[in-house]
Rosetta silent file (secondary structure, phi, psi, omega in degrees, C-alpha in Angstrom):
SEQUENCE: XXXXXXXXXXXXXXXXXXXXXXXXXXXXXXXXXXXXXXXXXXXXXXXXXXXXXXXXXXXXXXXXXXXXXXXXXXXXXXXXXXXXXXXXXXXXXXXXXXXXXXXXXXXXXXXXXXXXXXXXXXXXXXXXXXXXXXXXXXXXXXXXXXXXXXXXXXXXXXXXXXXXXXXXXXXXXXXXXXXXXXXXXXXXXXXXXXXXXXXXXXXXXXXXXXXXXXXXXXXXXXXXXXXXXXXXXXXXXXXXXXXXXXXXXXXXXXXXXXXXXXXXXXXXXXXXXXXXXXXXXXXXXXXXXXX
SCORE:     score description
SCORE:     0.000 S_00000001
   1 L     0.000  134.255 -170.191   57.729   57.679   20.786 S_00000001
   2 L   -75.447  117.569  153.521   54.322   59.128   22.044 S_00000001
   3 L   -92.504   46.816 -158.967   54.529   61.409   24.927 S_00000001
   4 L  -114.581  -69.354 -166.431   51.003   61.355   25.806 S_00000001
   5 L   -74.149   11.865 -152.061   50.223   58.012   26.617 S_00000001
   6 L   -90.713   25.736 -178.803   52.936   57.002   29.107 S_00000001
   7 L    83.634  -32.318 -142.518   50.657   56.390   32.423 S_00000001
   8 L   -89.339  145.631  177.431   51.952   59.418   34.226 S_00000001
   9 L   -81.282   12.559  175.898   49.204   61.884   35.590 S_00000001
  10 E  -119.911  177.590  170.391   51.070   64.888   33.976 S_00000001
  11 E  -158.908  157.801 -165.706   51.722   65.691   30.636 S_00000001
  12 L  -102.758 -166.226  152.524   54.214   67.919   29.109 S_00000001
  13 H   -42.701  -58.370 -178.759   53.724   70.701   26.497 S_00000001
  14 H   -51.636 -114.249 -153.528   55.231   68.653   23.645 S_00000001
  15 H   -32.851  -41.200  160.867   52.692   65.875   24.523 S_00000001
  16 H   -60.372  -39.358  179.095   49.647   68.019   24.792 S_00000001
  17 H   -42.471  -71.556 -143.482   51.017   69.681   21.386 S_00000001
  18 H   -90.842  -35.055  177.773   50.587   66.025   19.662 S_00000001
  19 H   -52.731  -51.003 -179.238   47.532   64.499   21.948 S_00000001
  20 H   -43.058  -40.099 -164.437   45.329   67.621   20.189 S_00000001
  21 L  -130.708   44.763  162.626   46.053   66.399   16.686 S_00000001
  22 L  -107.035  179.207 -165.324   45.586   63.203   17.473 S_00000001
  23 L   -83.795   18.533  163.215   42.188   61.394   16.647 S_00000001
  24 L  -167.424   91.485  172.917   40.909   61.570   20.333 S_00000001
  25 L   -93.109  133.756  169.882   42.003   64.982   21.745 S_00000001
  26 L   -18.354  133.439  128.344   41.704   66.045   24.992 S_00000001
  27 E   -50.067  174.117 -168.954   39.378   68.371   26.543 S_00000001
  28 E  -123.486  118.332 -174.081   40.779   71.251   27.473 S_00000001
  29 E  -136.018   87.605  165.472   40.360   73.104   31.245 S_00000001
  30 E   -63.671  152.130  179.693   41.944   76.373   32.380 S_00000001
  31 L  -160.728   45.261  170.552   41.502   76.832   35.702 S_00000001
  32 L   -43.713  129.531  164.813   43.540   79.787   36.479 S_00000001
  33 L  -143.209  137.345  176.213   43.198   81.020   39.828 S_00000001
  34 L  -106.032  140.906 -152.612   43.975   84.171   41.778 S_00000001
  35 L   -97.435  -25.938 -154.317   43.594   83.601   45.647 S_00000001
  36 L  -137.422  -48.944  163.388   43.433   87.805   45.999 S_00000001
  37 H    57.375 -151.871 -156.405   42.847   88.460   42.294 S_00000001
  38 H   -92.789   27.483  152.706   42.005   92.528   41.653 S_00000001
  39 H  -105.474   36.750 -156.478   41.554   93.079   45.049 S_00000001
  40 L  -123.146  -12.755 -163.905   45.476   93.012   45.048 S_00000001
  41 L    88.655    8.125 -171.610   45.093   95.385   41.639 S_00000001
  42 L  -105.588 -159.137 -164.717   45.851   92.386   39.138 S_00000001
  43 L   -87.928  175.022  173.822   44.271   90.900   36.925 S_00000001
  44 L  -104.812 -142.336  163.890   41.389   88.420   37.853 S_00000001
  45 L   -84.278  -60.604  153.861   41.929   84.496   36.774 S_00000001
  46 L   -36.790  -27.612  147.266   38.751   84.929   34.474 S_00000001
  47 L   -60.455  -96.324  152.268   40.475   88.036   33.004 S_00000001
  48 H   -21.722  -76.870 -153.846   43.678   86.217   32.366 S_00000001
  49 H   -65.937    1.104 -177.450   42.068   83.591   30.450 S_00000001
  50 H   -86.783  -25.463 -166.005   39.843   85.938   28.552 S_00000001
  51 H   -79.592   -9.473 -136.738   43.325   87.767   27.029 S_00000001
  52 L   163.903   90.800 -169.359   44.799   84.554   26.586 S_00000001
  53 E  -164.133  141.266 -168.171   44.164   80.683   26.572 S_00000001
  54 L   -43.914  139.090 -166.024   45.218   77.434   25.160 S_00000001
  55 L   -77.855  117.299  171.681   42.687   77.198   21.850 S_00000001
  56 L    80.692   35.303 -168.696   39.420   75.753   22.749 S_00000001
  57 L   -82.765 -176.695  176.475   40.366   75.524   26.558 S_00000001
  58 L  -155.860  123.814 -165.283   37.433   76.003   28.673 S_00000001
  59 L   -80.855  127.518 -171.234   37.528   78.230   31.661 S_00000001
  60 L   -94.378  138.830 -179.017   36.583   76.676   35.353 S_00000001
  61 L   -90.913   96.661  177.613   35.916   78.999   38.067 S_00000001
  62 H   -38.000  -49.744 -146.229   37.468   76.972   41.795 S_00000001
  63 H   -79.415  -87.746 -166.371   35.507   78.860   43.315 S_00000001
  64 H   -71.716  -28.646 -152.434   31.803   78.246   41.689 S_00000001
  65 H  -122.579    0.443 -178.198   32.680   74.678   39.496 S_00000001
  66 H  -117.370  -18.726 -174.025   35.332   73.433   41.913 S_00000001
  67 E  -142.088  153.015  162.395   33.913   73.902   45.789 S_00000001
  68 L   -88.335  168.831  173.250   30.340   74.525   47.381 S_00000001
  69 L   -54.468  121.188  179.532   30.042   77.346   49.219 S_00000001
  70 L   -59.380  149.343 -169.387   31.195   77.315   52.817 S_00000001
  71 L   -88.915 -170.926  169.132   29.125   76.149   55.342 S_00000001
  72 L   -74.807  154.421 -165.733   29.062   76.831   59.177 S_00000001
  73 L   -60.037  154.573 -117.198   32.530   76.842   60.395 S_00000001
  74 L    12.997   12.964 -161.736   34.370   73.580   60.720 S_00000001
  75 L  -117.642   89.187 -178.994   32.206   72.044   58.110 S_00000001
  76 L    77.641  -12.120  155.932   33.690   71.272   55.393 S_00000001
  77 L    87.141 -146.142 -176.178   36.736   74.330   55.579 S_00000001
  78 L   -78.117  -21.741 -166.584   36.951   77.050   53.065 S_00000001
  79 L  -106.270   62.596  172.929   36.962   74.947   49.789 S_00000001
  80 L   -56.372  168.223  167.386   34.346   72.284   50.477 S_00000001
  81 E   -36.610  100.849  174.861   33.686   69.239   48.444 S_00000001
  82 L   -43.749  147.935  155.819   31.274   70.613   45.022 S_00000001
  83 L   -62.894  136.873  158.189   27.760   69.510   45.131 S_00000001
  84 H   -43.185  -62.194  163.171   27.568   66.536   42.689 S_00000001
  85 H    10.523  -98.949  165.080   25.359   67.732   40.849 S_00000001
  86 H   -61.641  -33.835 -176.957   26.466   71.197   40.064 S_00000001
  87 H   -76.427  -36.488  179.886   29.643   69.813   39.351 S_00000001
  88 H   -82.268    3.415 -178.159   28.937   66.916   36.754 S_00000001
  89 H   -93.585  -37.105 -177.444   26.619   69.720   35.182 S_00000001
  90 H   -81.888  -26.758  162.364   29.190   72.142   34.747 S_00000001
  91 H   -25.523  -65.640  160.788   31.546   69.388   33.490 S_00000001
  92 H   -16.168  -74.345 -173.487   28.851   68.561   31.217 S_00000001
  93 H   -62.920  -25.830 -175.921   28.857   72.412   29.740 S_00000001
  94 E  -124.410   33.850  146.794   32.621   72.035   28.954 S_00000001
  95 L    99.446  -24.623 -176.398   32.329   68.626   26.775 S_00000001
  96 L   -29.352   79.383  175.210   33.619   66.398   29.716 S_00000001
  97 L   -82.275  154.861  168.782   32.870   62.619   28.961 S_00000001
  98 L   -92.324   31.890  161.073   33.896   59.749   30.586 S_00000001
  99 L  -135.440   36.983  152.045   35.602   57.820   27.443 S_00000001
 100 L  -123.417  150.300 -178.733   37.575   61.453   26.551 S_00000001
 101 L   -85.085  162.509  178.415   40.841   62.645   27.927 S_00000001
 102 E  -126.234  107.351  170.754   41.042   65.630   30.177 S_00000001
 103 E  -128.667  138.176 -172.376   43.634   67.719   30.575 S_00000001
 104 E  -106.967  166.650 -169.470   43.784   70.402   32.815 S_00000001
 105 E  -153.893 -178.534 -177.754   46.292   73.050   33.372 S_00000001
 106 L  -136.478 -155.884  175.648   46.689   76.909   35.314 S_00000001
 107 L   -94.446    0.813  167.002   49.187   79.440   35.053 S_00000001
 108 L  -169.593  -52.543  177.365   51.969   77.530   36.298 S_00000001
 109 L   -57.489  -45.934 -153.310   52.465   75.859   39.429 S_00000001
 110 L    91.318    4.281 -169.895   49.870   73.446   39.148 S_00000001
 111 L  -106.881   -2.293  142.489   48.273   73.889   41.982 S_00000001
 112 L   -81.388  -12.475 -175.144   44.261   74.670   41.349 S_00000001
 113 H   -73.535  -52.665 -171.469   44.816   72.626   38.152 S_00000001
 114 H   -47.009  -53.513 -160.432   45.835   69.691   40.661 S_00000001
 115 H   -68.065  -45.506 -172.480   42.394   69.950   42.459 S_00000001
 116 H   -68.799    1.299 -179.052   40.190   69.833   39.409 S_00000001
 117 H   -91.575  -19.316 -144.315   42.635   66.906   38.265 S_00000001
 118 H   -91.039  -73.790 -143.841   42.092   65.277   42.173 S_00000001
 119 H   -71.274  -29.476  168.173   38.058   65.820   41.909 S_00000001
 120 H   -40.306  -83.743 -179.467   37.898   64.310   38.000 S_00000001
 121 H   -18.733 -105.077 -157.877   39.510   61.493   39.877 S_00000001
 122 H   -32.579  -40.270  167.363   37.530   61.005   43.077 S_00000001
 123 L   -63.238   -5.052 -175.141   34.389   61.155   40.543 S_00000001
 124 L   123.068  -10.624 -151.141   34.864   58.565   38.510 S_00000001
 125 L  -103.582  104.589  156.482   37.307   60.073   35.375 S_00000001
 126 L   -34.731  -34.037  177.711   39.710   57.692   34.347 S_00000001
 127 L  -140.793  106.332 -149.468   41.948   59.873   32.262 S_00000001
 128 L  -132.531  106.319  153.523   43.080   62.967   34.164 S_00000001
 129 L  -151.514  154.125 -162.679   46.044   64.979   33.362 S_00000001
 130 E  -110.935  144.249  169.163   47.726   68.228   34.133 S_00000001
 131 E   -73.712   92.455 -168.636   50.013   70.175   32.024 S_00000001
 132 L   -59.911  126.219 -168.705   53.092   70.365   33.859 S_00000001
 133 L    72.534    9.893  164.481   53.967   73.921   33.924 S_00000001
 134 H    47.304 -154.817 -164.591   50.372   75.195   32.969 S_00000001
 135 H   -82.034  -19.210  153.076   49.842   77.817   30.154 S_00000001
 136 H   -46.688  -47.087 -143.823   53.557   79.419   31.344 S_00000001
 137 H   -92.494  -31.894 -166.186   55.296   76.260   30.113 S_00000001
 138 H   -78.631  -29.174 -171.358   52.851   76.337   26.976 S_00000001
 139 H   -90.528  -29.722  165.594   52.951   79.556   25.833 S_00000001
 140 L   -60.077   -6.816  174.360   57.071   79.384   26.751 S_00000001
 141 L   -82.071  -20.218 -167.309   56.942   76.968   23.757 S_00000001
 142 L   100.188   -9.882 -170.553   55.963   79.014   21.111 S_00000001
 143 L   -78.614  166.473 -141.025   52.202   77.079   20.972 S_00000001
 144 L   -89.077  163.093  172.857   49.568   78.813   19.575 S_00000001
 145 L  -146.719  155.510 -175.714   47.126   80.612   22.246 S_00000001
 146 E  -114.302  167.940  131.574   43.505   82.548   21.777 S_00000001
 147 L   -85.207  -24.793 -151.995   41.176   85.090   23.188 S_00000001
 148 L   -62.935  136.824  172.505   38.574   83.032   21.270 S_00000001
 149 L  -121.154  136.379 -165.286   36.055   81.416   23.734 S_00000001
 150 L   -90.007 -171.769 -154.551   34.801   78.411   22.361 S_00000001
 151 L  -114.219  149.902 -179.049   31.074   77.881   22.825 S_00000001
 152 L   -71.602  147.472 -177.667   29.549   74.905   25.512 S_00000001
 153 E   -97.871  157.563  167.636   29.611   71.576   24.591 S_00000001
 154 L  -123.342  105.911  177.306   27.553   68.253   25.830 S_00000001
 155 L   -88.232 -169.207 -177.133   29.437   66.359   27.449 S_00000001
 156 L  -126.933   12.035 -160.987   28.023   62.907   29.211 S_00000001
 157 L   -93.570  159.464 -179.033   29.985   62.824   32.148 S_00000001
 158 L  -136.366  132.680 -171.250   28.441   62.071   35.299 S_00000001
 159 L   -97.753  145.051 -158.400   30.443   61.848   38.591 S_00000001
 160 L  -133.759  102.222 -158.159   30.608   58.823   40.923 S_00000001
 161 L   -62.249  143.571  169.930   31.727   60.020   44.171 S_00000001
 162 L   118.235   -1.365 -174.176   34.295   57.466   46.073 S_00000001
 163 L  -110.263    2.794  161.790   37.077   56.576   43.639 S_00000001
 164 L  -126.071  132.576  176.116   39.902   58.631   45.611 S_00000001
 165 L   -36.097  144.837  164.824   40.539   58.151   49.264 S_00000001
 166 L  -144.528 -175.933 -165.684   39.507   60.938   51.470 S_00000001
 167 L  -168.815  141.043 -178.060   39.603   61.276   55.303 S_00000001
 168 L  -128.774 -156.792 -160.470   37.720   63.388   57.430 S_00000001
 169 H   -74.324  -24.704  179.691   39.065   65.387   61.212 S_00000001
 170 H   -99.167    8.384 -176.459   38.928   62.383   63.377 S_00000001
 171 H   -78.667  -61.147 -179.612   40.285   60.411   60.266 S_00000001
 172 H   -23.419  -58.437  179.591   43.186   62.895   60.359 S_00000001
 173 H   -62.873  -23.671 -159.366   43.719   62.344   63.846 S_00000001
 174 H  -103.632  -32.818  179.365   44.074   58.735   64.185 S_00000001
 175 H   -57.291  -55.189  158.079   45.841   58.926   60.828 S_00000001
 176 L   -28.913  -24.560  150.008   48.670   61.186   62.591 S_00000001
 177 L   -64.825  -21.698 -168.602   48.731   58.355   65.011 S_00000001
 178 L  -149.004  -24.107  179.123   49.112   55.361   63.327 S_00000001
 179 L   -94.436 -155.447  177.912   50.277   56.952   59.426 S_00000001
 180 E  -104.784   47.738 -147.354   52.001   59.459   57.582 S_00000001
 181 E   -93.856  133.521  176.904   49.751   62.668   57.926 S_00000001
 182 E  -137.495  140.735  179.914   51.960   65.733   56.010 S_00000001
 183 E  -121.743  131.245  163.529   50.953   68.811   55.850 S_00000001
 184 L   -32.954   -6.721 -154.293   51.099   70.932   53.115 S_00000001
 185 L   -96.489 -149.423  142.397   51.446   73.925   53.912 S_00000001
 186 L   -67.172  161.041 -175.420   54.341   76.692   54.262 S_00000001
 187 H   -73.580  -44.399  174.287   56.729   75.777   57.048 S_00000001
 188 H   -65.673  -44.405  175.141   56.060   78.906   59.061 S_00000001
 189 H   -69.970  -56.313 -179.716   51.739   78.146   59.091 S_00000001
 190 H   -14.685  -68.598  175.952   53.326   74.724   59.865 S_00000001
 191 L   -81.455   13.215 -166.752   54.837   75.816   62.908 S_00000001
 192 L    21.504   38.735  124.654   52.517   78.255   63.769 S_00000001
 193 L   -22.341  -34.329  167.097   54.495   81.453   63.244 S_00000001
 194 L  -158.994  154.325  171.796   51.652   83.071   61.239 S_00000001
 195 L  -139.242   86.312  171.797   48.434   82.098   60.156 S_00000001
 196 L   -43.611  -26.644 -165.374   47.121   84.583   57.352 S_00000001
 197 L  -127.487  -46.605  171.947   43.781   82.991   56.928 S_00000001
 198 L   -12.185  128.994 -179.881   42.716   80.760   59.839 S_00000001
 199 L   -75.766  -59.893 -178.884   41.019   80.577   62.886 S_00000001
 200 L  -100.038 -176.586 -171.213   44.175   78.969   64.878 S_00000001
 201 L  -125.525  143.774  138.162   48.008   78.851   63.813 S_00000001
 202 L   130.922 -164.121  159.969   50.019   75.539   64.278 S_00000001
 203 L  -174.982 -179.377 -138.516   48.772   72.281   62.987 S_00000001
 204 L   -52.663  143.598 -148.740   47.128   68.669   63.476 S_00000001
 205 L   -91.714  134.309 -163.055   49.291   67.342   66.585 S_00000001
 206 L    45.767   36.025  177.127   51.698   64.658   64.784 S_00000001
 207 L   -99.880  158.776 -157.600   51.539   65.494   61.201 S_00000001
 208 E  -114.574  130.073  166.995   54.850   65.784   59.299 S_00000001
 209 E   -77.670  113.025  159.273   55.713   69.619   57.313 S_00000001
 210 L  -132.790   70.452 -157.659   55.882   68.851   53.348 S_00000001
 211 L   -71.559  146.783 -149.680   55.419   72.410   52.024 S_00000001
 212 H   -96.606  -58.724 -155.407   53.779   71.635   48.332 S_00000001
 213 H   -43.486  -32.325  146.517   56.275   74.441   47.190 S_00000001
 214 H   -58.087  -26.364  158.554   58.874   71.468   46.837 S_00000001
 215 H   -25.754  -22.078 -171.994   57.074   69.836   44.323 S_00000001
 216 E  -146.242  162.091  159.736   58.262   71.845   41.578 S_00000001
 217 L  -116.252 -143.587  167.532   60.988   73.959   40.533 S_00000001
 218 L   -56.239  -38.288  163.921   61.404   77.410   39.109 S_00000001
 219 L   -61.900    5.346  171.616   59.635   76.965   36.311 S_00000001
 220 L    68.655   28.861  159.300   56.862   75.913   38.114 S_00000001
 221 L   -73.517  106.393  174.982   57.664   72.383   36.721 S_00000001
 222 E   -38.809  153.305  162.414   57.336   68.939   38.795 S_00000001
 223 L   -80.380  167.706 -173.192   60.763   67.849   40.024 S_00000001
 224 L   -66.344  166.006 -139.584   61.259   64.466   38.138 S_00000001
 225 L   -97.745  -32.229  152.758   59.235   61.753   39.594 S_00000001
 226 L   -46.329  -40.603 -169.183   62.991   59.972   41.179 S_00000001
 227 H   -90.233   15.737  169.317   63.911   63.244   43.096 S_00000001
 228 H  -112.444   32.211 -179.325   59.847   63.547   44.597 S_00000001
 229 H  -114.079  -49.145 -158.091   60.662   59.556   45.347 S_00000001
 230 H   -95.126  -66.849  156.209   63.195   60.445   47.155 S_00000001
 231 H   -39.348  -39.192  179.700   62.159   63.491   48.957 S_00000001
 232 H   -94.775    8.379  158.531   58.356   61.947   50.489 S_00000001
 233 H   -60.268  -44.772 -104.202   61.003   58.753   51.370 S_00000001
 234 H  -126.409  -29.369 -173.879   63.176   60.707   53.396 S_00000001
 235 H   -62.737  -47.507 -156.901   59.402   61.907   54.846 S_00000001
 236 L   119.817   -6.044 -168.911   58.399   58.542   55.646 S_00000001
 237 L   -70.140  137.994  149.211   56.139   58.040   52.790 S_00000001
 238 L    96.477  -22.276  134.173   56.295   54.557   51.366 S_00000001
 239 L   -69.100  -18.801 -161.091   56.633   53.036   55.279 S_00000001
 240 L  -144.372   97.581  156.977   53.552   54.294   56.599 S_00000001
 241 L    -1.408  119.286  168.529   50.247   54.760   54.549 S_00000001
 242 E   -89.875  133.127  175.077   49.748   58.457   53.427 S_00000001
 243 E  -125.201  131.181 -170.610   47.247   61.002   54.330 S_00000001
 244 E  -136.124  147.460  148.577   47.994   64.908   53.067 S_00000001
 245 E  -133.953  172.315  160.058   46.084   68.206   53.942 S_00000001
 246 L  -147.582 -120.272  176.077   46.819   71.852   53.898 S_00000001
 247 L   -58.379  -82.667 -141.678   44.535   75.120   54.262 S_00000001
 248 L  -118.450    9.984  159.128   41.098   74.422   52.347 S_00000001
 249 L   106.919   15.721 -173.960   42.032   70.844   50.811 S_00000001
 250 L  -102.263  -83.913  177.566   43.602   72.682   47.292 S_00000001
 251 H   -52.712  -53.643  154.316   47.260   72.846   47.414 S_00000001
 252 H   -22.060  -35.645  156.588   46.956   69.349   49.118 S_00000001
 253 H   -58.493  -30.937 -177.286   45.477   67.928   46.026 S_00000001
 254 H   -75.972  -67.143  179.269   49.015   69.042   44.454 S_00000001
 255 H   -38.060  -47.600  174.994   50.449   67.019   47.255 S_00000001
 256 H   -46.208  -49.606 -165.647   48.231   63.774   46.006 S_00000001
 257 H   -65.764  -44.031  174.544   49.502   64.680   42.553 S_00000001
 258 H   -74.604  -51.823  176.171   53.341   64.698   43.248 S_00000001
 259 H   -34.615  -58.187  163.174   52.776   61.774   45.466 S_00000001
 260 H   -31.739  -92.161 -168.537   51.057   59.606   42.266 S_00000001
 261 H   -21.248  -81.776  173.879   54.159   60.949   40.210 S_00000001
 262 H   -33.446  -48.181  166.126   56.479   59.290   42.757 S_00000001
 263 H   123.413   26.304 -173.197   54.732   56.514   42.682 S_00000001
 264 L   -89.153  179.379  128.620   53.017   56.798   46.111 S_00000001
 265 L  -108.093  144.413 -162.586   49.139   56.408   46.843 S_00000001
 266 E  -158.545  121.312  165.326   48.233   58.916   49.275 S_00000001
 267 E   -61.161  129.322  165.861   44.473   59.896   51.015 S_00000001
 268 E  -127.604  122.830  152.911   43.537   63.647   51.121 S_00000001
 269 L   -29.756   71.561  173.580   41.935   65.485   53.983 S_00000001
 270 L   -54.468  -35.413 -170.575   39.244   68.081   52.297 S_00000001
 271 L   -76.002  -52.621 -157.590   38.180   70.042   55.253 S_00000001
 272 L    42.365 -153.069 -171.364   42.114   70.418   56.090 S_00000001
 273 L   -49.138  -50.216  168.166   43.320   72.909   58.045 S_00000001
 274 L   -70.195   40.384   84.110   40.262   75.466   57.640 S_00000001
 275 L   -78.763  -65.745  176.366   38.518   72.797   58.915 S_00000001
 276 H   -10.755  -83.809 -172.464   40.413   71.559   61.608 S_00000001
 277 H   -56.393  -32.089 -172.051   41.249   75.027   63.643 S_00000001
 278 H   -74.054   10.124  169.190   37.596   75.977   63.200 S_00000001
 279 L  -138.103   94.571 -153.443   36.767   73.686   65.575 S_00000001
 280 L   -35.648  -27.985 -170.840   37.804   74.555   69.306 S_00000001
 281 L   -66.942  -38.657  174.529   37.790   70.669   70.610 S_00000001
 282 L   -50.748   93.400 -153.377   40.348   70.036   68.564 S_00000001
 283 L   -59.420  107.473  147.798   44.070   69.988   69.692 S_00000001
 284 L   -76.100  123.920 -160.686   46.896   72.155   68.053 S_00000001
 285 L   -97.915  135.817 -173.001   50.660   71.803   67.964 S_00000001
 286 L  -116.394   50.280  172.121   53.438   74.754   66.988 S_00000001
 287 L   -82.487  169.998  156.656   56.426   72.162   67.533 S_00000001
 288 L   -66.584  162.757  165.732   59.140   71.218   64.779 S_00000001
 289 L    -2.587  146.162  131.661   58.834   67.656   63.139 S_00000001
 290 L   -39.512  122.307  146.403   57.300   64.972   65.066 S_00000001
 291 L   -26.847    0.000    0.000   60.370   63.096   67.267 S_00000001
């Protein structure tokens, strides 16, 4: 039985193992990211994947091939929306077609591999998928891994903005109002206990706390697509239309991604919170749950 094909937006090790040597193999996307990287002393993401990467992966920067550059403040938050462009160009440079699979993966979690699986989507890419449990889960396999960097490719794809819901800050608002708006984030920026990055602390005044960190389990593995069914039910998901943000519209993409798995459809909020608090008009709540 193939474990490739089976509709699901993930894919496991095993399944990437046999889609490669079958006769229309994936690209390949690391897209390792370190939010602090070596000014923490580590390693950088780009480091990482030079010591080590799935053979003939091709490394994506979030930062330059995944977001433009921020803007004036409330505009777009920290990770805006990629130029079109730039983005179907660098696609382009790492073989990206639109009648070839894609699958992208990180170091574990999933959760920059979720955005570049989110914006493949919203552009137009039909077949999207992430390796559940990134290059941990792959390399925990025994499969083979490189230093080797393969050389750019020409791909054809070109992206055609519009094919996943988005919402923008008064979308948010009214969505909190009339939807399901959950925010991603840790429970404590939830609640505005700390805000590490931020302008303000707290968040969008009737949005629901779904910290993306449930999504998986230790192994940095989705939970099975019944117990994330179960969990955005108990949310409200699946009564009410969905809408998800978090900080810069990244981990939030992971939220789209478990949601799909479940079997949800769910709009995401790009500016997200780094847009939101960066704009003073805007009202901010540090209560528990919405009543």
């Amino acid at each position: 039985m193939t474990t490739y094909n089976d509709g699901s937006p993930l894919i496991s090790a095993a399944g990437l193992r046999e889609a490669l040597a079958s006769s229309r193999p994936p690209v390949l996307l690391d897209v390792r990211y370190q939010l602090v990287g070596a000014a923490a002393g580590g390693p950088t993401a780009a480091e990482e994947y030079r010591a080590g990467h799935l053979p003939g992966a091709h490394f994506v920067d979030l930062d330059r091939d995944l977001a433009a550059a921020p803007g004036a403040p409330g505009q777009g938050g920290r990770h805006p929306l990629p130029d079109l462009e730039e983005f179907g160009a660098a696609m382009r440079r790492f073989g990206v077609c639109a009648d070839r699979p894609v699958v992208v993966y990180d170091g574990g979690p999933s959760l920059s591999a979720a955005r570049a699986w989110w914006l493949l989507r919203w552009a137009g890419h039909r077949d999207v998928r992430v390796l559940d449990g990134g290059y941990t889960a792959w390399s925990a396999a025994g499969l083979p891994v490189t230093a080797e960097v393969p050389a750019e490719e020409e791909g054809d794809f070109k992206p055609v903005p519009g094919k996943m819901p988005t919402i923008d800050g008064d979308g948010a608002a009214a969505w909190a109002r009339s939807g399901l708006l959950l925010d991603a984030r840790s429970g404590e920026r939830y609640r505005g206990e700390t805000e590490p990055v931020d302008p303000r602390a707290g968040h969008v005044p009737g949005a629901v706390s779904a910290p993306t960190t449930e999504n998986v389990g230790a192994d940095g593995r989705f939970r099975p697509a019944a117990e994330l069914a179960e969990r955005f039910r108990a949310l409200g998901a699946g009564e009410r239309e969905t809408a998800v943000y978090c900080g810069s519209g990244v981990t939030a993409a992971h939220q789209v991604l478990a949601l799909e798995v479940a079997g949800v459809p769910a709009t995401l909020y790009p500016g997200s919170w780094s847009e939101w608090s960066s704009d003073a008009s805007r009202p901010v709540a540090v209560t528990e749950q919405p009543g």
